[in-house]
C-alpha beads as a LAMMPS data file, in Angstrom:
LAMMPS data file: protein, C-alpha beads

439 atoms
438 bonds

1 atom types
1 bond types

-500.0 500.0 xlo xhi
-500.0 500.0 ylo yhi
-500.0 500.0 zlo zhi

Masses

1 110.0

Atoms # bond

1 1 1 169.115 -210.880 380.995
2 1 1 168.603 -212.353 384.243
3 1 1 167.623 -211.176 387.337
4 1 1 170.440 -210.921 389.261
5 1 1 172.486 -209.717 386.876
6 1 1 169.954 -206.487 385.986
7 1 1 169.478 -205.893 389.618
8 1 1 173.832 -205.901 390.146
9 1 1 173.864 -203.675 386.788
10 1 1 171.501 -201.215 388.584
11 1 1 173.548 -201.281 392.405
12 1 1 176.767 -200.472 389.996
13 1 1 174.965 -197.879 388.470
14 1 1 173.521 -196.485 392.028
15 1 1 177.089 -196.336 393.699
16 1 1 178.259 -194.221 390.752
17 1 1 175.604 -191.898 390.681
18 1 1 175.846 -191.504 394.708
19 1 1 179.815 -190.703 394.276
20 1 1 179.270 -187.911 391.904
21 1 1 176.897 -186.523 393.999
22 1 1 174.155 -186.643 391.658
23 1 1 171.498 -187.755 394.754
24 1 1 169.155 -185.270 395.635
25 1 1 166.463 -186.091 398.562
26 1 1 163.504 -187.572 397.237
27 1 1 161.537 -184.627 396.455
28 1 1 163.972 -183.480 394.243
29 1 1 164.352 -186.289 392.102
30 1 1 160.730 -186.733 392.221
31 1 1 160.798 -183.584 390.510
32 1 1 163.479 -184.020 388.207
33 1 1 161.055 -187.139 386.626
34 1 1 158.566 -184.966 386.516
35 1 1 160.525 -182.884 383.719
36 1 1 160.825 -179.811 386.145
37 1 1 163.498 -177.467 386.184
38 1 1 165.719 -177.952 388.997
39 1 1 167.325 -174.249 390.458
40 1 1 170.737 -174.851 391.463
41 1 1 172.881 -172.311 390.245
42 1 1 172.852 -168.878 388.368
43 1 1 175.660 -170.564 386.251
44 1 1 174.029 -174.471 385.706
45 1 1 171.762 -174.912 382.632
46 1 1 168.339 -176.699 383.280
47 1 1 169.287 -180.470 384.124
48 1 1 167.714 -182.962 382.367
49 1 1 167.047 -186.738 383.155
50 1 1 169.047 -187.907 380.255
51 1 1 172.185 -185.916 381.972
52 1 1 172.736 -189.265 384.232
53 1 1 170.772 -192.089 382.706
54 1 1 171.297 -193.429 378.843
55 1 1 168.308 -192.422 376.413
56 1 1 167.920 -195.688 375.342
57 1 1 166.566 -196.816 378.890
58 1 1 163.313 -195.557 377.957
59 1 1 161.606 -197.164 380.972
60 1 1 164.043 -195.557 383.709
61 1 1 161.494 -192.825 384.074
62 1 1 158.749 -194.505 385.224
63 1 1 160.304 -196.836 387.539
64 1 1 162.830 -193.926 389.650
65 1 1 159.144 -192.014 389.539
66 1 1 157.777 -194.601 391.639
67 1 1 160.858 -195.313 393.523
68 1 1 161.221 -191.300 394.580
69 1 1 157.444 -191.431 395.541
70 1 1 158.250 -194.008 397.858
71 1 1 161.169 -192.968 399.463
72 1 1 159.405 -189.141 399.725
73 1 1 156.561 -190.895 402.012
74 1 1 156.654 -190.798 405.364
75 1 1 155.587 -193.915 406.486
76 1 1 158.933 -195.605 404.463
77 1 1 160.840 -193.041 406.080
78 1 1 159.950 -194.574 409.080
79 1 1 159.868 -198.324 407.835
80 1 1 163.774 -198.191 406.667
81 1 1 164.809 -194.922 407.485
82 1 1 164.943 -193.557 403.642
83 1 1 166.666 -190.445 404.017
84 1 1 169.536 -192.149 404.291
85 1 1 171.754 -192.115 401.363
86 1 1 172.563 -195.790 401.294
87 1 1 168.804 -196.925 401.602
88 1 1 168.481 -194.136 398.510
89 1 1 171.202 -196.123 396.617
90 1 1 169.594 -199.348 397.112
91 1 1 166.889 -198.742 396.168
92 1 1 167.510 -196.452 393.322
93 1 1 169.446 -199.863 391.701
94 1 1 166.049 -201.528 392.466
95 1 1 164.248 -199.253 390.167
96 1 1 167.040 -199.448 387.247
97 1 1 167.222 -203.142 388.020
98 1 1 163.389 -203.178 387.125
99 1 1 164.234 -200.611 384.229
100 1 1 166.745 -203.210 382.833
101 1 1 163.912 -205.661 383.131
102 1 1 161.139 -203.968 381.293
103 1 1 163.019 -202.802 378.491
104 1 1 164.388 -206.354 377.743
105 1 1 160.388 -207.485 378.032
106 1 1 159.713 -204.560 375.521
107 1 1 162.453 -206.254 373.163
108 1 1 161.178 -209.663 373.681
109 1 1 157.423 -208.457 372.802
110 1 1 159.159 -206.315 369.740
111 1 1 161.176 -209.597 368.418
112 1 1 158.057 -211.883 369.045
113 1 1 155.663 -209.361 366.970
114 1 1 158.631 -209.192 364.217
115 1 1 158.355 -213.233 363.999
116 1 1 154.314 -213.606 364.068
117 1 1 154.439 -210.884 360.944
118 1 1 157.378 -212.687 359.116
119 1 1 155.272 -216.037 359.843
120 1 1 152.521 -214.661 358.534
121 1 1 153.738 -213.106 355.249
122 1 1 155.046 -216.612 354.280
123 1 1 152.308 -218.417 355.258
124 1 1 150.142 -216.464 352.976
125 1 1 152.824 -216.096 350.563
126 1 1 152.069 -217.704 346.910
127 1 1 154.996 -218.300 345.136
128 1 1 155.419 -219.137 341.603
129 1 1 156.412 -222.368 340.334
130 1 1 159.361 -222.756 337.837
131 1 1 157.090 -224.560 335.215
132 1 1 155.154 -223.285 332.762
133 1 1 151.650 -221.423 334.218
134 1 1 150.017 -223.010 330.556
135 1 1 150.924 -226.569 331.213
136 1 1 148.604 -229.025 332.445
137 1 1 148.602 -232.389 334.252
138 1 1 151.898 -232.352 335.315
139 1 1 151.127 -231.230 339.327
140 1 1 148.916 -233.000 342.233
141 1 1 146.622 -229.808 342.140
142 1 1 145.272 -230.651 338.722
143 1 1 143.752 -233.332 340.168
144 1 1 140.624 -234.855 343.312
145 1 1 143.146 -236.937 344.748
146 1 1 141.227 -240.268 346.184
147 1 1 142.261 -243.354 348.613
148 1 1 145.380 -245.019 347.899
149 1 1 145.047 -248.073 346.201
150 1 1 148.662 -250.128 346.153
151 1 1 152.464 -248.842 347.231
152 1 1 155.371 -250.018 346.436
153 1 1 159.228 -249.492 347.655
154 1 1 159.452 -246.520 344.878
155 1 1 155.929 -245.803 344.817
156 1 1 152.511 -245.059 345.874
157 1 1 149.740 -245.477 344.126
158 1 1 146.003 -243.305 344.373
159 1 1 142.951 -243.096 342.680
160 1 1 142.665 -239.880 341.195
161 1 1 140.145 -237.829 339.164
162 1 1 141.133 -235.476 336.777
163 1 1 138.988 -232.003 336.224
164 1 1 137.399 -233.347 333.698
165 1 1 134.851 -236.268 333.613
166 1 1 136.849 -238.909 333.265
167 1 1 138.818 -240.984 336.014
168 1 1 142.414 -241.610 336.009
169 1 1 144.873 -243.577 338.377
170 1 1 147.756 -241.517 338.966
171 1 1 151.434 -242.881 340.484
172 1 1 153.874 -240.588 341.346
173 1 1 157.027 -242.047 340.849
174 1 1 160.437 -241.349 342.839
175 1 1 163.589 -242.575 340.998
176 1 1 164.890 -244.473 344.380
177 1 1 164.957 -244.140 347.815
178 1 1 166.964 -242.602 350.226
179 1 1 169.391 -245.818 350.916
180 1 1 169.336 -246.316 347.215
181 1 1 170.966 -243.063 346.725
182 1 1 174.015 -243.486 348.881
183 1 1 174.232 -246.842 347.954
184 1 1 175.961 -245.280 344.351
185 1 1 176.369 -241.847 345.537
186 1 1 178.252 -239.891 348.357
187 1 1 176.677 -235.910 348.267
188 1 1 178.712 -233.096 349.093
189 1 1 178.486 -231.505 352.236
190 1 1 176.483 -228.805 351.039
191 1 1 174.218 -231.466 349.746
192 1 1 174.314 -233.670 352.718
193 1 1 173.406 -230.577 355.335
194 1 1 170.816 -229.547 353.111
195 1 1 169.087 -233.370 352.833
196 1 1 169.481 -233.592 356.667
197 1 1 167.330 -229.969 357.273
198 1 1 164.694 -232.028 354.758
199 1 1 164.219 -234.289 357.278
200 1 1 164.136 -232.468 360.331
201 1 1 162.005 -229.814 358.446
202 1 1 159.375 -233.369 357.291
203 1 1 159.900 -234.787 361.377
204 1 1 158.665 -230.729 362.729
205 1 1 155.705 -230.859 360.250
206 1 1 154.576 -234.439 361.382
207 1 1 154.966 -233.543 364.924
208 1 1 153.397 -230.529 364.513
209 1 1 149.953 -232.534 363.069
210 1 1 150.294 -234.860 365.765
211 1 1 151.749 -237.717 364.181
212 1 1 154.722 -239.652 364.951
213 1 1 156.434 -242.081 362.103
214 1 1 157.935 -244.510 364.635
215 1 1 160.176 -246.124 361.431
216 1 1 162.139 -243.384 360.035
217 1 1 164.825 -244.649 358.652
218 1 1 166.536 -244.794 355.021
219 1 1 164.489 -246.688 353.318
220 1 1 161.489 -245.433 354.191
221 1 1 163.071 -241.789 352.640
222 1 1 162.226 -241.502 348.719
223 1 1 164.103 -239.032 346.415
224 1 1 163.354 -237.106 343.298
225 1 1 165.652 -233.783 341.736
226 1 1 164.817 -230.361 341.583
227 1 1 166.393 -228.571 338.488
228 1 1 169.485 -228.034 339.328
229 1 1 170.145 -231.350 340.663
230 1 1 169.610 -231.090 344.247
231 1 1 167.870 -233.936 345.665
232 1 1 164.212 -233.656 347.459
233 1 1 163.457 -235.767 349.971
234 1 1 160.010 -237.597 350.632
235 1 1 159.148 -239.273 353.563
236 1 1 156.419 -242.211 352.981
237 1 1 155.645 -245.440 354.358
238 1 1 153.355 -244.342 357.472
239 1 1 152.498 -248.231 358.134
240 1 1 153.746 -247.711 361.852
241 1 1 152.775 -243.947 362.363
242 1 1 151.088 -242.922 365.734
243 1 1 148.053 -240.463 365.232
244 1 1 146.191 -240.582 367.962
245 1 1 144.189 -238.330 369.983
246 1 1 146.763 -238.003 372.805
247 1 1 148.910 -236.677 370.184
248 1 1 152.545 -237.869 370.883
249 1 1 152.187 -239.550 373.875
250 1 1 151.006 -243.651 373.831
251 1 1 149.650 -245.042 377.278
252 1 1 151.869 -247.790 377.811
253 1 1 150.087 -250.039 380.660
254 1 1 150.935 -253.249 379.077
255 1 1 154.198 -255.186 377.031
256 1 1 151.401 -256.262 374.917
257 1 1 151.194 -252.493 373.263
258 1 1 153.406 -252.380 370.133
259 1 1 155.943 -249.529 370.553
260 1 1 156.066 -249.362 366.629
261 1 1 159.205 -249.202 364.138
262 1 1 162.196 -251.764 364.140
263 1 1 164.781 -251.798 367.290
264 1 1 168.092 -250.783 365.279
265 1 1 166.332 -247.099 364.906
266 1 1 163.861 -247.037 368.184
267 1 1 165.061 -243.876 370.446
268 1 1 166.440 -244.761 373.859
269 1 1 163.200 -243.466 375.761
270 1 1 161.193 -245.706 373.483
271 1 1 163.109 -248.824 373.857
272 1 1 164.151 -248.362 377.740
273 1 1 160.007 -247.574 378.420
274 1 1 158.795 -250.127 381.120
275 1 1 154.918 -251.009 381.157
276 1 1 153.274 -250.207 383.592
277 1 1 149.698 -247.968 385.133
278 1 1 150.123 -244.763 384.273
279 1 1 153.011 -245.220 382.096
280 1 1 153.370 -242.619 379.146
281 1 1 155.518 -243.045 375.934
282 1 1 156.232 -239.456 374.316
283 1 1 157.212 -239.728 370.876
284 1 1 157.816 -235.907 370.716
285 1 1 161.288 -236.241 370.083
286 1 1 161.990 -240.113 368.610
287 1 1 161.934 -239.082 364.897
288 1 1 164.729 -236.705 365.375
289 1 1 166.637 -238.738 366.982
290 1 1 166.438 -241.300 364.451
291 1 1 167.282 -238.436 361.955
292 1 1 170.487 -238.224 363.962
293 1 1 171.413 -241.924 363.311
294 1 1 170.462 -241.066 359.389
295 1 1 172.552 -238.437 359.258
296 1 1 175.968 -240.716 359.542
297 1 1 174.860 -242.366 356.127
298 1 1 174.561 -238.988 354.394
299 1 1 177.746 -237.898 355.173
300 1 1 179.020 -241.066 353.686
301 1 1 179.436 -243.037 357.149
302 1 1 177.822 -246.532 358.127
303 1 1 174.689 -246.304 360.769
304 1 1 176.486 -246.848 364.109
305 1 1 172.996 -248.621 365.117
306 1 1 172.947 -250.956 362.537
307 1 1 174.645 -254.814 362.002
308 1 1 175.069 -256.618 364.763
309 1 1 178.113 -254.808 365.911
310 1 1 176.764 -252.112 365.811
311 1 1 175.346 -249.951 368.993
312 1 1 171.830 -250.501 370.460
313 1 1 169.860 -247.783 371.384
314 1 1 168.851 -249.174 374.333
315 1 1 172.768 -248.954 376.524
316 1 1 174.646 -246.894 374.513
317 1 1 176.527 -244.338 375.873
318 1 1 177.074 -241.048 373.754
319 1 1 181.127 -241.295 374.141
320 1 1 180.021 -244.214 371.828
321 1 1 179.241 -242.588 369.019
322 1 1 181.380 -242.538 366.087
323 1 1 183.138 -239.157 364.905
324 1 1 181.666 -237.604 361.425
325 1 1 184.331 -237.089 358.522
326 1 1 186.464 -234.217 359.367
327 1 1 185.463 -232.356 356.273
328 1 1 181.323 -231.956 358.095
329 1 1 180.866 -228.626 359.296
330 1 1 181.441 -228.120 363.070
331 1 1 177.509 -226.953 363.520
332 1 1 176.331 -230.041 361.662
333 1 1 178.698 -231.861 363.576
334 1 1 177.142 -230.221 366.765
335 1 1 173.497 -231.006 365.250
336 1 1 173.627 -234.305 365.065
337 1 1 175.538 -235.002 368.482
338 1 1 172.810 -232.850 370.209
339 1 1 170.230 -235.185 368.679
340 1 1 171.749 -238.424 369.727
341 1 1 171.530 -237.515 373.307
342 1 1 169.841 -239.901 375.527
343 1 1 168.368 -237.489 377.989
344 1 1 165.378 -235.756 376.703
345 1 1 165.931 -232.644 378.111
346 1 1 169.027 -231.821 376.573
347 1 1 167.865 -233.258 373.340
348 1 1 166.902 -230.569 370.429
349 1 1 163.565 -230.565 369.104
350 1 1 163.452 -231.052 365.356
351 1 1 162.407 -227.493 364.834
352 1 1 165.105 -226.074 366.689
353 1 1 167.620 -228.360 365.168
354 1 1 166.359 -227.421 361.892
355 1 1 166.752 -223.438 362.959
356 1 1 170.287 -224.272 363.730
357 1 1 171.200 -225.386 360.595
358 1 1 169.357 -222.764 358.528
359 1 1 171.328 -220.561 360.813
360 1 1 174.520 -222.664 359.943
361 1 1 173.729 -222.562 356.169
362 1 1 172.672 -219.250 355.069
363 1 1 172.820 -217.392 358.505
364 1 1 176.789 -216.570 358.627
365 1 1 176.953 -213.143 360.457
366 1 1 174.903 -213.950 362.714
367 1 1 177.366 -217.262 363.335
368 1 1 179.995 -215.209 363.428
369 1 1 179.170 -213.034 366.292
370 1 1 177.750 -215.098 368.732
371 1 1 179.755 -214.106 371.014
372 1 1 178.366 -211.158 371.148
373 1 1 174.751 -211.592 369.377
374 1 1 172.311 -208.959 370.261
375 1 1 168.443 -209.312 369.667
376 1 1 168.758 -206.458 367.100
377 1 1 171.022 -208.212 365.156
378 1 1 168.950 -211.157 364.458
379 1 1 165.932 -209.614 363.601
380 1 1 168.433 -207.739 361.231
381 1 1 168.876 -210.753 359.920
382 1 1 165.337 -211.804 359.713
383 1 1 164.605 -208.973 357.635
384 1 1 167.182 -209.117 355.290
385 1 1 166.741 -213.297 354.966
386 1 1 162.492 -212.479 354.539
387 1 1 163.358 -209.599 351.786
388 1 1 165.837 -212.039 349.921
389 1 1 163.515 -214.967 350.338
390 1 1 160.847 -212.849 348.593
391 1 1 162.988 -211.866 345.991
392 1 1 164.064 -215.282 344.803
393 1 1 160.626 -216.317 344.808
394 1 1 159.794 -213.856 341.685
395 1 1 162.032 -215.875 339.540
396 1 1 163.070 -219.226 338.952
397 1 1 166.762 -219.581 339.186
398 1 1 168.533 -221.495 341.703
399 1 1 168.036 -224.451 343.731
400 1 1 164.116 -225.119 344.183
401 1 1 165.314 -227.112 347.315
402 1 1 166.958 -224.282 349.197
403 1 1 164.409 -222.035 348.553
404 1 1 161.372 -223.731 349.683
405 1 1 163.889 -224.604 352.896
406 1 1 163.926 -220.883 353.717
407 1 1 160.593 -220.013 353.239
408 1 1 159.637 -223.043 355.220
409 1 1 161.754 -221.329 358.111
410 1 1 160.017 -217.995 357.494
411 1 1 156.864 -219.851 357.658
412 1 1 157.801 -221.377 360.900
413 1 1 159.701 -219.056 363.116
414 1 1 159.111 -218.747 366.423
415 1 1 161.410 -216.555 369.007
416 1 1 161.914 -218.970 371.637
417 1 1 162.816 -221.763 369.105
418 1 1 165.153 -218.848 367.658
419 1 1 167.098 -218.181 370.456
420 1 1 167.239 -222.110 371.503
421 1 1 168.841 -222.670 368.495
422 1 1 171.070 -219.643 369.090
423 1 1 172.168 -221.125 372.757
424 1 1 172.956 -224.547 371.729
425 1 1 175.163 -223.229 368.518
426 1 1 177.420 -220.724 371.496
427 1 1 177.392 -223.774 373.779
428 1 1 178.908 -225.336 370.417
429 1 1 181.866 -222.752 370.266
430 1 1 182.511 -222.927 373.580
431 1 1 183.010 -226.540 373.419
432 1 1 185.103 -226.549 370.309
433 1 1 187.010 -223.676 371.925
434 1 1 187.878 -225.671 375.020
435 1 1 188.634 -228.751 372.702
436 1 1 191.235 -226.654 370.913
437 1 1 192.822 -225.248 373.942
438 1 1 193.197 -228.257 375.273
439 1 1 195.219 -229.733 372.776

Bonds

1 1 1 2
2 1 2 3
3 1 3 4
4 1 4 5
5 1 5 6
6 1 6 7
7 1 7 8
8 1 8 9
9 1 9 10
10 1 10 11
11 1 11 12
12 1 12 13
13 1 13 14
14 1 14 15
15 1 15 16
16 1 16 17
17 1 17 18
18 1 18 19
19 1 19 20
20 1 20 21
21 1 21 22
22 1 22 23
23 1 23 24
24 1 24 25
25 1 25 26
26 1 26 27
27 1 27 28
28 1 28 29
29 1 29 30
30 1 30 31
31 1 31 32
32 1 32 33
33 1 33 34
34 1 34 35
35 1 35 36
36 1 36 37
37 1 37 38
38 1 38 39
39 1 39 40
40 1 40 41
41 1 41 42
42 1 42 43
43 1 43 44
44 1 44 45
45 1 45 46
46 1 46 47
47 1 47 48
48 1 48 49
49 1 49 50
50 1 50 51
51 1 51 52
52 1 52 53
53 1 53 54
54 1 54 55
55 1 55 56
56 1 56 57
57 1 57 58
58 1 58 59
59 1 59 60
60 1 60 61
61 1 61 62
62 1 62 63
63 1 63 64
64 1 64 65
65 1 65 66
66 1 66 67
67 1 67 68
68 1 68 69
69 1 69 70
70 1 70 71
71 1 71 72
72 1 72 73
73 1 73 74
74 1 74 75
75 1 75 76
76 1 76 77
77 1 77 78
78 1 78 79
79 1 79 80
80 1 80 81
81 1 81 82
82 1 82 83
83 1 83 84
84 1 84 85
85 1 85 86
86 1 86 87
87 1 87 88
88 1 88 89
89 1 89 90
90 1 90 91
91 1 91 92
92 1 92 93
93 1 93 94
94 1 94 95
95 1 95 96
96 1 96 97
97 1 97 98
98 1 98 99
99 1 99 100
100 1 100 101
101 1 101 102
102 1 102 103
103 1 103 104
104 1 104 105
105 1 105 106
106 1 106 107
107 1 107 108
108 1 108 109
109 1 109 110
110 1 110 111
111 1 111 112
112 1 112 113
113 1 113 114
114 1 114 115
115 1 115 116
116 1 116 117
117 1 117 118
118 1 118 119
119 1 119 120
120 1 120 121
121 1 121 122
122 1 122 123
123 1 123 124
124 1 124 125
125 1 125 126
126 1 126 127
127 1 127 128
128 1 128 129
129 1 129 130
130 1 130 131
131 1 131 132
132 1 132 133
133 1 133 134
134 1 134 135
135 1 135 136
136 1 136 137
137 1 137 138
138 1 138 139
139 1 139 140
140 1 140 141
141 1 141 142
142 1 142 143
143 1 143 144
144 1 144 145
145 1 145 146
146 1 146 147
147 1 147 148
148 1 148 149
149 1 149 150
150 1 150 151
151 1 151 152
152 1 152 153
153 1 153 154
154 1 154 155
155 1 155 156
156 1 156 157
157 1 157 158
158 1 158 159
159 1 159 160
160 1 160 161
161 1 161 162
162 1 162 163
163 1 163 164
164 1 164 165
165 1 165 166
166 1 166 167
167 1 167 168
168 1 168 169
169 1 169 170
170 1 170 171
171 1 171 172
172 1 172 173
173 1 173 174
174 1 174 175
175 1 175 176
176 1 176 177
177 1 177 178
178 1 178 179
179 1 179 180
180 1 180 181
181 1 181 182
182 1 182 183
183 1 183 184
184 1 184 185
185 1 185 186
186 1 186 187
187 1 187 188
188 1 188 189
189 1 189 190
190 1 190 191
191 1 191 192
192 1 192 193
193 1 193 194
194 1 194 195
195 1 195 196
196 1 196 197
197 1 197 198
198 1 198 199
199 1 199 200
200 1 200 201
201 1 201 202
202 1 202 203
203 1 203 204
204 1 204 205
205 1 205 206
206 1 206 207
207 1 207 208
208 1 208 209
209 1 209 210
210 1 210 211
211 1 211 212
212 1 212 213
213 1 213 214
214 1 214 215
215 1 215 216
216 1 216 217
217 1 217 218
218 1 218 219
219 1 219 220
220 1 220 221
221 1 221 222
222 1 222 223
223 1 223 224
224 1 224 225
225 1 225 226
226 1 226 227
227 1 227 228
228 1 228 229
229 1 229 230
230 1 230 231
231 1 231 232
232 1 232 233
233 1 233 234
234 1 234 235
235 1 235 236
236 1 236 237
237 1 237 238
238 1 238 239
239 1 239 240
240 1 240 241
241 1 241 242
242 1 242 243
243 1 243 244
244 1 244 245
245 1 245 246
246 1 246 247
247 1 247 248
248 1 248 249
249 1 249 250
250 1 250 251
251 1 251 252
252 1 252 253
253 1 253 254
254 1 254 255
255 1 255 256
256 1 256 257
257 1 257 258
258 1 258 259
259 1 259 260
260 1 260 261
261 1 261 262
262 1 262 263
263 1 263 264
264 1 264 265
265 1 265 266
266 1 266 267
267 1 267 268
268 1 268 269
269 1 269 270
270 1 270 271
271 1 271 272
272 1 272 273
273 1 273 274
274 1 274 275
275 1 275 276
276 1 276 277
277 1 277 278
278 1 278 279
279 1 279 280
280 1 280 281
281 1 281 282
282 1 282 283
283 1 283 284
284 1 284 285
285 1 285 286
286 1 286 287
287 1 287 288
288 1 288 289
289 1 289 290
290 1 290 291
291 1 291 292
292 1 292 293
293 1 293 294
294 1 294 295
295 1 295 296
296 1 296 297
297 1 297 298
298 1 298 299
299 1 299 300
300 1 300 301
301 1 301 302
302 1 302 303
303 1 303 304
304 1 304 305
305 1 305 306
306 1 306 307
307 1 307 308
308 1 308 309
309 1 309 310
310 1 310 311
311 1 311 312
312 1 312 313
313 1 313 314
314 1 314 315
315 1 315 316
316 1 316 317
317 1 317 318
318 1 318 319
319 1 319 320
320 1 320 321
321 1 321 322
322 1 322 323
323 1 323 324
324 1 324 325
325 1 325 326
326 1 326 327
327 1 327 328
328 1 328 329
329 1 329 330
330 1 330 331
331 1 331 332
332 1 332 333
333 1 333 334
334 1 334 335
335 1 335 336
336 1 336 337
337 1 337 338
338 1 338 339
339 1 339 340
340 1 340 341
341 1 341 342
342 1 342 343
343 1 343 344
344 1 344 345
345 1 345 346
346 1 346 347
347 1 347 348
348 1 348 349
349 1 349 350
350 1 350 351
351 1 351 352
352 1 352 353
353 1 353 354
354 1 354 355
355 1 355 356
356 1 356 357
357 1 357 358
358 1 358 359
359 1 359 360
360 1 360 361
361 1 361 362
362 1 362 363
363 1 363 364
364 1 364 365
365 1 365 366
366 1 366 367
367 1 367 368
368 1 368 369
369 1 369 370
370 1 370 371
371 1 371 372
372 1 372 373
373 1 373 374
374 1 374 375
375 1 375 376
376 1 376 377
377 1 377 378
378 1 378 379
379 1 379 380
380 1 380 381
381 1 381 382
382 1 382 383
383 1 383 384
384 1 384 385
385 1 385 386
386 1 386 387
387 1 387 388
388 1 388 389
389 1 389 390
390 1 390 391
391 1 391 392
392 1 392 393
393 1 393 394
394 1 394 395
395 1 395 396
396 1 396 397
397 1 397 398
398 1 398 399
399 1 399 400
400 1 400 401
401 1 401 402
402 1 402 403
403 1 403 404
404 1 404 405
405 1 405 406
406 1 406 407
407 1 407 408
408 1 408 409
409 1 409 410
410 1 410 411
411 1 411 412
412 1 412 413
413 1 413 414
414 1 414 415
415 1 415 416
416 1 416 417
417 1 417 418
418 1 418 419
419 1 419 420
420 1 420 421
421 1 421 422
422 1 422 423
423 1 423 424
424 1 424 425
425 1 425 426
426 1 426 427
427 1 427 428
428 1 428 429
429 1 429 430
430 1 430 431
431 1 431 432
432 1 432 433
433 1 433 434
434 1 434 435
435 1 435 436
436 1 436 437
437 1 437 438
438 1 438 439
């Protein structure tokens, strides 16, 4: 709530109040806070604050408390001339303007403590694995994983020692990549939302360590199954990474420094990035972005930034892009748009793209009152996603896939990411809204 828009809820409230005659000079109201009886007839029961001002308001007290103190001093009297009705007024919607305010803090600190605990029960969280507890060898854990040794386009290879005494060289094999994949196989949408929240889930982790891949892109994407067929992604080939000490940011004083990655994939504020003192590169944001580009192949559509007819990063314009099949969900349609933007500023973050489809996916209520959405209502559905989250972790049915997905988001959740995601999904209606009405 802004503002404005508090301190105009509190002069509405004000005029009311002054109409109905509820004012009383300042001593009286003073008193009134105070809990004290006010005497006005033989006939009139005790009058309470909660008579004129809504229960839930629980900070109105304190702030009319101050605001009668002030107007019941003299030297204010003689500043503004406070006995005046009008002066009361205004300032009365002062103090329920600042009521407004500190009860929407009080609900910001309430949803912020809500996502720290939720964050912290699935950080913590052990969950059991489908397989059998009594097997052995068949899991990274059971072994002292050492340098790697050899990779391939399938594969990596490590040295590894096992708990025992003897060494062992361990490969752990994906069936293809990513562009293998589509090559023979188009996934449902279902399974083509829920591949593109892999990656932006893998792109907020890496960015979140302080490394930047600089050559995401299809092939560099392996895939294995989880048990019920869903596919799990893998991203490998770190051979142009950036992790640095400045984090996500590469000084860029020279055309001599190698921006990493190929051109067909390279953001626009990488590849438009002129050399010069002083000049920064920030990475923060060019993986996602290249997820964006991905994300036409996995809904069955060619990379508009490949071929040589294709666009290039570097002048296109986002009236450019290509529509998604009719049959992709509006958000995802709205997730990937967002993340082609050129600017920055209006470009998503992968971790609150990735909010915005778990919101999308397995967050419907919510998506169907935004309109309307109320803080309450999402840590409603907080609670109810971290209770079912916990109770499909104590068996092993279902998609493996989805479930570490959610409890990734669990793990992860952070207010201000929430409600980002939250605005840019309502700016989404409101677009397709207008769309419609305009045809």
């Amino acid at each position: 709530m802004s503002v404005k828009h508090a301190f105009s809820r509190g002069l509405e409230l004000g005029r009311s109040l002054l109409q109905l005659g509820l004012f009383k000079p300042a001593g009286r109201v003073a008193a009134k806070l105070r809990g004290e009886r006010l005497r006005v007839t033989r006939s009139t029961r005790t009058v309470q604050p909660q008579t004129f001002l809504p229960a839930r308001f629980r900070f109105f007290r304190r702030s009319l408390s101050r605001l009668a103190a002030q107007l019941q001093s003299a030297a204010f009297r003689r500043g503004v001339g406070g006995g005046a009705p009008r002066n009361r007024a205004v300032f009365l919607a002062f103090g329920v303007g600042l009521g407004l305010i500190e009860q929407q803090l009080e609900e910001d600190r309430t949803s912020a403590a809500l996502c720290q605990e939720i964050q912290a029960v699935f950080r913590k969280k052990k969950f059991q694995t489908p397989l059998k507890s009594f097997t052995l060898g068949y899991k990274l854990e059971d072994y002292v994983i050492g340098k790697q040794i050899g990779k391939g386009c399938n594969a990596a290879v490590y040295e590894a020692a096992a708990q025992l005494t003897y060494n062992i060289t361990l490969i752990h094999f994906y069936p293809c990549s990513l562009r293998q994949y589509l090559g023979v196989c188009v996934p449902n949408r279902m399974q083509a939302s829920v591949m593109l929240l892999q990656l932006l889930e893998g792109v907020d982790h890496l960015c979140k360590q302080g490394i930047a891949h600089r050559d995401l892109k299809s092939d560099n994407v392996l895939l294995e199954f989880d048990s019920t067929r869903c596919p799990t992604l893998v991203i490998t080939d770190f051979g142009c990474c950036l992790a640095e000490d400045l984090g996500l940011k590469l000084p860029f004083n020279s055309c001599w420094v190698n921006r990493g990655g190929n051109a067909c994939l390279m953001a626009p504020e990488v590849a438009t990035a002129v050399p010069g003192p002083g000049v920064m590169i920030d990475y923060s944001k060019a993986d996602a972005w290249a997820v964006g580009a991905i994300a036409y192949e996995l809904f069955g559509q060619p990379n508009p930034f490949y071929s040589s007819e294709g666009l290039e990063s570097r002048t296109y314009q986002e009236q450019q892009l290509p529509p998604l099949p009719a049959s992709v969900p509006d958000d995802v349609q709205l997730v990937v748009m967002l993340l082609l933007r050129r600017n920055t500023r209006k470009r998503p973050s992968a971790r609150v793209a990735a909010n915005m489809l778990h919101i999308s996916l397995w967050g419907k209520r919510v998506l169907a009152s935004l309109d309307r959405v109320r803080t309450d209502e999402l840590k409603d559905w907080l609670l109810c996603q971290s209770a079912v989250v916990l109770l499909k972790g104590r068996g092993s049915g279902g998609s493996n896939v989805e479930a570490e997905l959610q409890r990734c988001f669990l793990a992860n959740i952070d207010l201000e990411d929430l409600r980002a995601a939250v605005s840019f999904l309502m700016y989404g209606q409101e677009q397709w809204k207008s769309l419609i009405l305009s045809l």
